[in-house]
N, CA, C and O atoms as a GROMACS GRO file, in nm:
protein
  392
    1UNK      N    1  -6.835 -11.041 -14.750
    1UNK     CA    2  -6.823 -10.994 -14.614
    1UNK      C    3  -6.930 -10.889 -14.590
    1UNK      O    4  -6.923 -10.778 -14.643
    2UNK      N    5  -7.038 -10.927 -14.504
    2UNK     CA    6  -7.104 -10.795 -14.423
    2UNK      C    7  -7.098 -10.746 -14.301
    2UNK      O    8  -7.127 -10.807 -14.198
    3UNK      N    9  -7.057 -10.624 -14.310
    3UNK     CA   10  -7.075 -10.559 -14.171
    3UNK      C   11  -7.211 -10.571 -14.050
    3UNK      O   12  -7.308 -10.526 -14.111
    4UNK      N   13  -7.250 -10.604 -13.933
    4UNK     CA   14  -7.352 -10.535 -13.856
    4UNK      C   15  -7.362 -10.443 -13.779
    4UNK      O   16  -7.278 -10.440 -13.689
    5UNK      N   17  -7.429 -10.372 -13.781
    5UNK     CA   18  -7.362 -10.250 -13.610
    5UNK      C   19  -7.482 -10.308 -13.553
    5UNK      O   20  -7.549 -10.360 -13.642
    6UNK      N   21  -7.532 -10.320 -13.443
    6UNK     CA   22  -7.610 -10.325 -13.358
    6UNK      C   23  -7.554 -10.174 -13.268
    6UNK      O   24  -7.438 -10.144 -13.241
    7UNK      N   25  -7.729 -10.069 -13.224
    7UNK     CA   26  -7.646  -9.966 -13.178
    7UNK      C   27  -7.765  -9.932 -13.076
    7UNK      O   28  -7.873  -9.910 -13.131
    8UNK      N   29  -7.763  -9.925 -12.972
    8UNK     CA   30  -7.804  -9.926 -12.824
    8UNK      C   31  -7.867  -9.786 -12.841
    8UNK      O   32  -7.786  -9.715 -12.901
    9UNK      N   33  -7.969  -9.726 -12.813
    9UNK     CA   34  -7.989  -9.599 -12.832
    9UNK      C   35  -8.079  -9.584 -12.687
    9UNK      O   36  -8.190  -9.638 -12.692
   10UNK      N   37  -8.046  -9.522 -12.565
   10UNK     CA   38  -8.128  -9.495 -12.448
   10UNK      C   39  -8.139  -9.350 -12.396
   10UNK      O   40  -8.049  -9.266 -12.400
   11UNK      N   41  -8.248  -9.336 -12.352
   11UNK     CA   42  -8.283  -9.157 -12.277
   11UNK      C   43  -8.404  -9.236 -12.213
   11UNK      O   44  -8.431  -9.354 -12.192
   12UNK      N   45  -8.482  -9.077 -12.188
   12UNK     CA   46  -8.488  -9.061 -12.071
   12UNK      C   47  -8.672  -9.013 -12.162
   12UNK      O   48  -8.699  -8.943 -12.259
   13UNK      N   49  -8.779  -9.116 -12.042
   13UNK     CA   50  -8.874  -9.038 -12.088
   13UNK      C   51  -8.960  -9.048 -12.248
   13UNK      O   52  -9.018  -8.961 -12.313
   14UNK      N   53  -8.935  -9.218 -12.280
   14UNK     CA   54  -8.989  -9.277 -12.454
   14UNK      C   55  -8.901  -9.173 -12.505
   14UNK      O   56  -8.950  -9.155 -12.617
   15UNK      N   57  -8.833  -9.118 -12.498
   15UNK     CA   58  -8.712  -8.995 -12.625
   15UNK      C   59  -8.633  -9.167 -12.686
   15UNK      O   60  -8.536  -9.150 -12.760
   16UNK      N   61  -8.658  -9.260 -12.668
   16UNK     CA   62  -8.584  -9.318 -12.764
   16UNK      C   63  -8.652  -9.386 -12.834
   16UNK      O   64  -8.596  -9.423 -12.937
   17UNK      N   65  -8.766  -9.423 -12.815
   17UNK     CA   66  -8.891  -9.444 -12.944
   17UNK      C   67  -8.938  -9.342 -12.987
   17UNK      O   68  -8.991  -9.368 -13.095
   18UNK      N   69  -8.950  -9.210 -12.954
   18UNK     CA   70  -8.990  -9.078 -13.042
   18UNK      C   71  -8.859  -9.067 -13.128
   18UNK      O   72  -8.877  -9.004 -13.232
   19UNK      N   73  -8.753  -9.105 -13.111
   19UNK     CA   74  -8.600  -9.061 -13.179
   19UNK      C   75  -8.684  -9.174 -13.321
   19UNK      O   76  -8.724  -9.128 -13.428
   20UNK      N   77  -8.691  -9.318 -13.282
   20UNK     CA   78  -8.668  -9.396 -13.377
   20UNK      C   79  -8.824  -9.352 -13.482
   20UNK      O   80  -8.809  -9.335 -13.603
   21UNK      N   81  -8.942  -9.340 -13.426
   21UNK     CA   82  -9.031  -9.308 -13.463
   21UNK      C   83  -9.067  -9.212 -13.571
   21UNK      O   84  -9.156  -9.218 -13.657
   22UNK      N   85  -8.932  -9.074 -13.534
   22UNK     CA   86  -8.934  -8.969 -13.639
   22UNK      C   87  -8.827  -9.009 -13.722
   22UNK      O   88  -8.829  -8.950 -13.830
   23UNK      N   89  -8.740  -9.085 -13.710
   23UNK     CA   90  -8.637  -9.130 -13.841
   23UNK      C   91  -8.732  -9.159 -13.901
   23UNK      O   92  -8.776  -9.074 -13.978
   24UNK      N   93  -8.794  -9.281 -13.890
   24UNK     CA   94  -8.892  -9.352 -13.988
   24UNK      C   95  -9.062  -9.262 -14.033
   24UNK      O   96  -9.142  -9.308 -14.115
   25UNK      N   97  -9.080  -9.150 -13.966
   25UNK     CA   98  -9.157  -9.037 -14.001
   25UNK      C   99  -9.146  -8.903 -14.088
   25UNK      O  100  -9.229  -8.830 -14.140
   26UNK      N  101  -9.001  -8.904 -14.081
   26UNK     CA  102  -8.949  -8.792 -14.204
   26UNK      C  103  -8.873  -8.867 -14.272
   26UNK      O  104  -8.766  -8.806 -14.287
   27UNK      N  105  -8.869  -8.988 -14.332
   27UNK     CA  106  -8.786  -9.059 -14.437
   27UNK      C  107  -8.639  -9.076 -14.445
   27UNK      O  108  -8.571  -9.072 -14.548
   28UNK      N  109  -8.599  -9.094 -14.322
   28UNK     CA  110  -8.452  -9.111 -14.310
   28UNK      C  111  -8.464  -9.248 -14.335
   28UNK      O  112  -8.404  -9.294 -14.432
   29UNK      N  113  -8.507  -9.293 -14.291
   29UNK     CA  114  -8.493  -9.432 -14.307
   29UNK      C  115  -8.500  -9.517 -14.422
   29UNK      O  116  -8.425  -9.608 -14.457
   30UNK      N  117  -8.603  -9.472 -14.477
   30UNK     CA  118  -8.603  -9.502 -14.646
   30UNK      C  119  -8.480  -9.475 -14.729
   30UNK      O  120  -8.424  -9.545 -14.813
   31UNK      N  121  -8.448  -9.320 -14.671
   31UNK     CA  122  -8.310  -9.275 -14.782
   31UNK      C  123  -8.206  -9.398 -14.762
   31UNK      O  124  -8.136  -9.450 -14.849
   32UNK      N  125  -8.218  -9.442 -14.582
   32UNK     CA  126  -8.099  -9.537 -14.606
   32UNK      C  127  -8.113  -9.626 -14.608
   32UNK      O  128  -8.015  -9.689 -14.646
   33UNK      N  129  -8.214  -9.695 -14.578
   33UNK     CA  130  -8.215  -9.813 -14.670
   33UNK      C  131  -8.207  -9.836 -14.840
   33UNK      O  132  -8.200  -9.940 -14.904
   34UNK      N  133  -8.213  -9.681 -14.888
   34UNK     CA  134  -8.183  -9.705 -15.047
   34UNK      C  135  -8.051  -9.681 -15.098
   34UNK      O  136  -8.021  -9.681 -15.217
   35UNK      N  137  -7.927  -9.649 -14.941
   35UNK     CA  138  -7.817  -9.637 -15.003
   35UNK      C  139  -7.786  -9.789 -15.045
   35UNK      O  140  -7.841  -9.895 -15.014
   36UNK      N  141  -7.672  -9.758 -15.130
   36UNK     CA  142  -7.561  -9.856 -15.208
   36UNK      C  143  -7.507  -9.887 -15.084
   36UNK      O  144  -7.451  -9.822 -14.996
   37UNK      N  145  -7.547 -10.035 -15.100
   37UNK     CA  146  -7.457 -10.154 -14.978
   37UNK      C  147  -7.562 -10.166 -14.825
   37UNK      O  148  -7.536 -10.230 -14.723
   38UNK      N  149  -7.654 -10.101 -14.847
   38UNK     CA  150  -7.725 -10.101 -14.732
   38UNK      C  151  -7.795 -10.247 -14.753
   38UNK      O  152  -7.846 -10.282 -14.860
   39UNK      N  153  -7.789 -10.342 -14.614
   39UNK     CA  154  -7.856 -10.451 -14.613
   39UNK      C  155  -7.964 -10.458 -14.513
   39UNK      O  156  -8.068 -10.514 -14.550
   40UNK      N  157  -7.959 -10.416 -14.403
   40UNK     CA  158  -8.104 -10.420 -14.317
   40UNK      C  159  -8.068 -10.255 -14.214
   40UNK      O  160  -7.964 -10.192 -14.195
   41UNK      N  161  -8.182 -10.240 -14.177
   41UNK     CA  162  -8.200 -10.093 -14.075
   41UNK      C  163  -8.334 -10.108 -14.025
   41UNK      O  164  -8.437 -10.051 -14.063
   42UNK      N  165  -8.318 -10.184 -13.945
   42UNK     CA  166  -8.468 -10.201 -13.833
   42UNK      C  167  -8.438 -10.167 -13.702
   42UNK      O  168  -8.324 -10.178 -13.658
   43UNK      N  169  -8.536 -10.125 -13.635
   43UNK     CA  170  -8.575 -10.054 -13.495
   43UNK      C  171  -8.622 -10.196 -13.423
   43UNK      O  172  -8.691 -10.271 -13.492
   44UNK      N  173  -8.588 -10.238 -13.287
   44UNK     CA  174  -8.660 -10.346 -13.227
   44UNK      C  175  -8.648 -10.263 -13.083
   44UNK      O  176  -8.546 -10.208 -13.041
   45UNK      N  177  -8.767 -10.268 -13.023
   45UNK     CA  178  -8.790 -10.277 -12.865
   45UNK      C  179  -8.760 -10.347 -12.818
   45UNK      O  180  -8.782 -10.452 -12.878
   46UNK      N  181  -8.682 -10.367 -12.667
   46UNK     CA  182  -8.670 -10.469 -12.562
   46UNK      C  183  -8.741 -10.484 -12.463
   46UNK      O  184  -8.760 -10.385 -12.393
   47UNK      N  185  -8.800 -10.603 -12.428
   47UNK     CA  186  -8.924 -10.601 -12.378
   47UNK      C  187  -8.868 -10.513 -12.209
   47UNK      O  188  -8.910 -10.420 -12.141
   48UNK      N  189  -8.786 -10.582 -12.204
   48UNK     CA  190  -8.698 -10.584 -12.032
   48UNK      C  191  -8.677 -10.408 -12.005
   48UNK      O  192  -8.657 -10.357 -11.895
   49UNK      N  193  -8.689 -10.315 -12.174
   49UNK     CA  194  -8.642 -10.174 -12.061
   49UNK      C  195  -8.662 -10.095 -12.144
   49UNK      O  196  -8.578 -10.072 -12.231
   50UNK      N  197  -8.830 -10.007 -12.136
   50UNK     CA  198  -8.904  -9.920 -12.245
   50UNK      C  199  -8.814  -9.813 -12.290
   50UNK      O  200  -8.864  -9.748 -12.383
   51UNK      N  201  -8.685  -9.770 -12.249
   51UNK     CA  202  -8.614  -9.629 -12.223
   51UNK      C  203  -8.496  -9.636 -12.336
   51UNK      O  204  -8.420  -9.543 -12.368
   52UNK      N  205  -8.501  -9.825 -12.413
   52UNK     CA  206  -8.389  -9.835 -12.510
   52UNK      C  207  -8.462  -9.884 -12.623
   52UNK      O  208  -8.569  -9.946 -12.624
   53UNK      N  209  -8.370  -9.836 -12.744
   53UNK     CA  210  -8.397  -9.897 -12.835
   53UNK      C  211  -8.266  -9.962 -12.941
   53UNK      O  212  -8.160  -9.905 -12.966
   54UNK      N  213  -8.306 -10.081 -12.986
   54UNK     CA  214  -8.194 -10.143 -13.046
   54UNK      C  215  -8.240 -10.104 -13.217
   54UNK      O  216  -8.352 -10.108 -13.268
   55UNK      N  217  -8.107 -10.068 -13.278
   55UNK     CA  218  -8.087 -10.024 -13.389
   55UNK      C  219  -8.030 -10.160 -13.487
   55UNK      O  220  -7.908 -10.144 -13.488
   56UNK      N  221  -8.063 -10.280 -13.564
   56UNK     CA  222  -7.936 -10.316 -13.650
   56UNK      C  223  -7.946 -10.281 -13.743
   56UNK      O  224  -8.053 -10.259 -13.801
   57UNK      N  225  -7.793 -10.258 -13.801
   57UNK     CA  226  -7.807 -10.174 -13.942
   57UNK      C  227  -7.697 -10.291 -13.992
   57UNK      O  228  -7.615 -10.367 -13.941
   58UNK      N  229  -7.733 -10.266 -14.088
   58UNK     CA  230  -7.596 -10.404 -14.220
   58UNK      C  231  -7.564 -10.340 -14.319
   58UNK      O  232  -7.637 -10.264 -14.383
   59UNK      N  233  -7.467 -10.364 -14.335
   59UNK     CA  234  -7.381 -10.274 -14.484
   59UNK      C  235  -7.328 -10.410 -14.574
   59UNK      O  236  -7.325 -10.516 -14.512
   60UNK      N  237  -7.300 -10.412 -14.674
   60UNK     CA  238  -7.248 -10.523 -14.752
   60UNK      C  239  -7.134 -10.479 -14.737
   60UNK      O  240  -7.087 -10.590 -14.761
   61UNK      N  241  -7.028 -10.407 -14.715
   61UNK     CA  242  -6.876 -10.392 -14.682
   61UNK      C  243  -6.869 -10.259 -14.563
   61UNK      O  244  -6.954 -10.186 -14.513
   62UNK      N  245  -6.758 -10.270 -14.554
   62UNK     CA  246  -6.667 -10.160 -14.497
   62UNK      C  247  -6.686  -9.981 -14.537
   62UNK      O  248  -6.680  -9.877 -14.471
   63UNK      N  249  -6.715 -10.019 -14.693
   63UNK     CA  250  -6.653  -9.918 -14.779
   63UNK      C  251  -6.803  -9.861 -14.811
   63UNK      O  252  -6.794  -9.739 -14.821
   64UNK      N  253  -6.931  -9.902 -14.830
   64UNK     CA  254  -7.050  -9.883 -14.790
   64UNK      C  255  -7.091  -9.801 -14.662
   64UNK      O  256  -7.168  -9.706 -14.652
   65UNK      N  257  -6.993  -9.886 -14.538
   65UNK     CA  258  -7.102  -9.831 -14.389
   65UNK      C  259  -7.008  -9.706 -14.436
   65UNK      O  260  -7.088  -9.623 -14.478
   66UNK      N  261  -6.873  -9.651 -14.449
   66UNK     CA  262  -6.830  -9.565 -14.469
   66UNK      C  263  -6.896  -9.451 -14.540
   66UNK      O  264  -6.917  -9.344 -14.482
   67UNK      N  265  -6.920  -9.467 -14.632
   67UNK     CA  266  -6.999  -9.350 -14.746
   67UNK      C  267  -7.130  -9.319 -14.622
   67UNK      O  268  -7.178  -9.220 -14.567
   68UNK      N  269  -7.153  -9.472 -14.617
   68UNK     CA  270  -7.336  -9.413 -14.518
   68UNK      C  271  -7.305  -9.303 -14.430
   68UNK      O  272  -7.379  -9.205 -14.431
   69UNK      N  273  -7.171  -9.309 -14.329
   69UNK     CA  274  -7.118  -9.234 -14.264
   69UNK      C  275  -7.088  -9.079 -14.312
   69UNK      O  276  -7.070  -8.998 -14.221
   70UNK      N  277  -7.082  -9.035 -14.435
   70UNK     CA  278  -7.003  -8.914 -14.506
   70UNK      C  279  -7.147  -8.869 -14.581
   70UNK      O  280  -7.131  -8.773 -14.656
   71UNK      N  281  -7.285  -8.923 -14.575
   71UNK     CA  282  -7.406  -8.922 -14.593
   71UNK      C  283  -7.480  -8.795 -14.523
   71UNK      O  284  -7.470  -8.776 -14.402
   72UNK      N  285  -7.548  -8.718 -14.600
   72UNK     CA  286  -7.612  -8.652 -14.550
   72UNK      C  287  -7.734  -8.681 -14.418
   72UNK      O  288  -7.790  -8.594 -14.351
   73UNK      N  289  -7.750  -8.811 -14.410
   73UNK     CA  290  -7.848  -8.884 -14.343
   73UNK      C  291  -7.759  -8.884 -14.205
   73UNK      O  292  -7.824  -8.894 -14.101
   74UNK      N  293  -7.633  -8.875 -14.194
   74UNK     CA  294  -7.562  -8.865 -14.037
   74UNK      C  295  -7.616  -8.772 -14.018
   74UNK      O  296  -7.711  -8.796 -13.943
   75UNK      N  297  -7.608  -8.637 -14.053
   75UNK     CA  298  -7.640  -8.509 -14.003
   75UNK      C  299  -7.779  -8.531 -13.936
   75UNK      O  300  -7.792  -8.503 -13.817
   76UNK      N  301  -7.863  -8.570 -13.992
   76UNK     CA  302  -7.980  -8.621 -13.944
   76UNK      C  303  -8.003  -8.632 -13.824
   76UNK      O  304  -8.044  -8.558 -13.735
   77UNK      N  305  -7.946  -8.813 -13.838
   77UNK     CA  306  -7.941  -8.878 -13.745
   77UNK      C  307  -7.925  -8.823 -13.587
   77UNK      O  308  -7.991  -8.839 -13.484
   78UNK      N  309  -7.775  -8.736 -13.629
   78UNK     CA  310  -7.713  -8.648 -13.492
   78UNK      C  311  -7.775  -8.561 -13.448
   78UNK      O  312  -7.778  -8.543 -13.326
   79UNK      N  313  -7.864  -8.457 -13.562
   79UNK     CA  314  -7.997  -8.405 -13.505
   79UNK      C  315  -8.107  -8.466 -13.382
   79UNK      O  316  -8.166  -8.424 -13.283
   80UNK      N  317  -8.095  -8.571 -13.447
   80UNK     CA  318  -8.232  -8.618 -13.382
   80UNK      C  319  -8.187  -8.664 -13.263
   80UNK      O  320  -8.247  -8.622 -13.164
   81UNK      N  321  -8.087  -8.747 -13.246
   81UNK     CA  322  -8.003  -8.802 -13.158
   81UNK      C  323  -7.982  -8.691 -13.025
   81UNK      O  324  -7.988  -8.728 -12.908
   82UNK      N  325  -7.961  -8.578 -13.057
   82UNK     CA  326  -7.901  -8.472 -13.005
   82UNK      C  327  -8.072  -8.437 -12.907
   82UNK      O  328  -8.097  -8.450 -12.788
   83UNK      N  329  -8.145  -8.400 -13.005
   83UNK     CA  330  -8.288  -8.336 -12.966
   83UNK      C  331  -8.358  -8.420 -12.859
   83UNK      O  332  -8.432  -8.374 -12.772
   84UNK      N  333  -8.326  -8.552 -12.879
   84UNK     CA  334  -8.379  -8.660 -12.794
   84UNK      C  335  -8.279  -8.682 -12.683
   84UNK      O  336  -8.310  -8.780 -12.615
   85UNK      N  337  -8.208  -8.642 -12.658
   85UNK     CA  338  -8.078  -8.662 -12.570
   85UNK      C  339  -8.047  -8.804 -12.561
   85UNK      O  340  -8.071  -8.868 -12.459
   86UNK      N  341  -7.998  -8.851 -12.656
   86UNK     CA  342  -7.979  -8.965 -12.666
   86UNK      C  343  -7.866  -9.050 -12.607
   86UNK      O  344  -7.757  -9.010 -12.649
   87UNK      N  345  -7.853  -9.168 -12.514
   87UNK     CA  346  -7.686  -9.220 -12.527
   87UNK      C  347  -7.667  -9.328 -12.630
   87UNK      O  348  -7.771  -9.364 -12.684
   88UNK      N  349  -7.569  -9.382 -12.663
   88UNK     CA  350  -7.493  -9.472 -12.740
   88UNK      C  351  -7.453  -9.599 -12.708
   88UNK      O  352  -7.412  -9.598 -12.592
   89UNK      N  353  -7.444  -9.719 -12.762
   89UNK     CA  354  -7.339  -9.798 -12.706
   89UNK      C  355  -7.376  -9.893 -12.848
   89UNK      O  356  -7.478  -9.959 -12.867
   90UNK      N  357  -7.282  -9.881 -12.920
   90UNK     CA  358  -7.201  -9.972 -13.051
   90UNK      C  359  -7.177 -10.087 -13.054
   90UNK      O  360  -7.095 -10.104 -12.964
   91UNK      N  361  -7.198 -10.186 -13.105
   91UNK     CA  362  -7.119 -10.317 -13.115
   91UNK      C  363  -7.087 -10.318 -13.275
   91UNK      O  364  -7.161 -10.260 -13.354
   92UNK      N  365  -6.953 -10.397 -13.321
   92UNK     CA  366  -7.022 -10.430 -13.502
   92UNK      C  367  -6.964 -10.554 -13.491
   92UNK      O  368  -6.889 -10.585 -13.399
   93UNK      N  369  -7.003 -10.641 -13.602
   93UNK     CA  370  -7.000 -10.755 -13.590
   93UNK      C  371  -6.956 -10.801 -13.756
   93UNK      O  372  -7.035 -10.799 -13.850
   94UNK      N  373  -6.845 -10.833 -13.762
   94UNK     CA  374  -6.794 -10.880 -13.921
   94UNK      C  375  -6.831 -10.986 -13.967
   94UNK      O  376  -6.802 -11.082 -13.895
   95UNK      N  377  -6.903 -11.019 -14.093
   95UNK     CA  378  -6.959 -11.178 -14.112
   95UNK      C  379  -6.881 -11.207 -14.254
   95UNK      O  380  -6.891 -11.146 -14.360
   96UNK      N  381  -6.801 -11.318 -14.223
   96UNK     CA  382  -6.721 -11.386 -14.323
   96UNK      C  383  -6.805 -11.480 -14.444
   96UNK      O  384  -6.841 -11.575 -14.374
   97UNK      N  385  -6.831 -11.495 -14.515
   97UNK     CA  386  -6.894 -11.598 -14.575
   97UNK      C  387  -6.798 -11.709 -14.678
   97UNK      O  388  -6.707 -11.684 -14.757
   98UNK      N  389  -6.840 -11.792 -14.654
   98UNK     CA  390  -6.738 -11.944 -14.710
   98UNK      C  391  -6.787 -11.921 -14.911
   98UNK      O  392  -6.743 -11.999 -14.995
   0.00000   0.00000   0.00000
C-alpha cells in the first residue's frame, strides 16, 4: 500500500515557485526524499495558473507519511509556507496493490 498527497500550494505574486524553489535550494528536499518510506516529492507547474504549485509526495505507508510529519523538515516546510503566505488544498490518494 502507498500513500499520495497531492498538495495545492497558491499565493500571491510567484511566492509559490519562490516557496518551492527554496525547499529545493536549502536541501529540504533532499532530506526528504532520503526519509524511510519516502517514494516521490516533485514540484510541477500548471500551465493554466502561474500563482500555484502542485506538490506530489508518496510515502510507502501510513506509518512513514506519519514520522515525515513528526520530522524536523515540517518545521521547515511551515516556515517557508508561512514566509510565502501560502494557501493549501490536500488531496491523498491510497493505492492498493494486488
Amino acid at each position: 500500500m502507498s500513500l499520495t498527497v497531492n498538495i495545492y500550494y497558491s499565493g500571491e505574486n510567484g511566492n509559490a515557485r519562490k516557496f518551492a524553489e527554496e525547499m529545493i535550494s536549502s536541501g529540504t528536499v533532499e532530506k526528504i526524499k532520503s526519509e524511510e518510506g519516502n517514494e516521490r516529492y516533485e514540484y510541477f507547474f500548471p500551465m493554466n495558473n502561474s500563482e500555484m504549485v502542485l506538490l506530489i509526495d508518496r510515502w510507502k505507508n501510513k506509518e512513514a507519511l506519519d514520522l515525515h510529519h513528526k520530522s524536523p523538515m515540517m518545521k521547515k516546510i511551515v516556515e517557508l509556507r508561512d514566509k510565502y503566505k501560502l494557501h493549501m488544498r490536500v488531496e491523498q490518494y491510497t493505492e492498493f496493490l494486488k
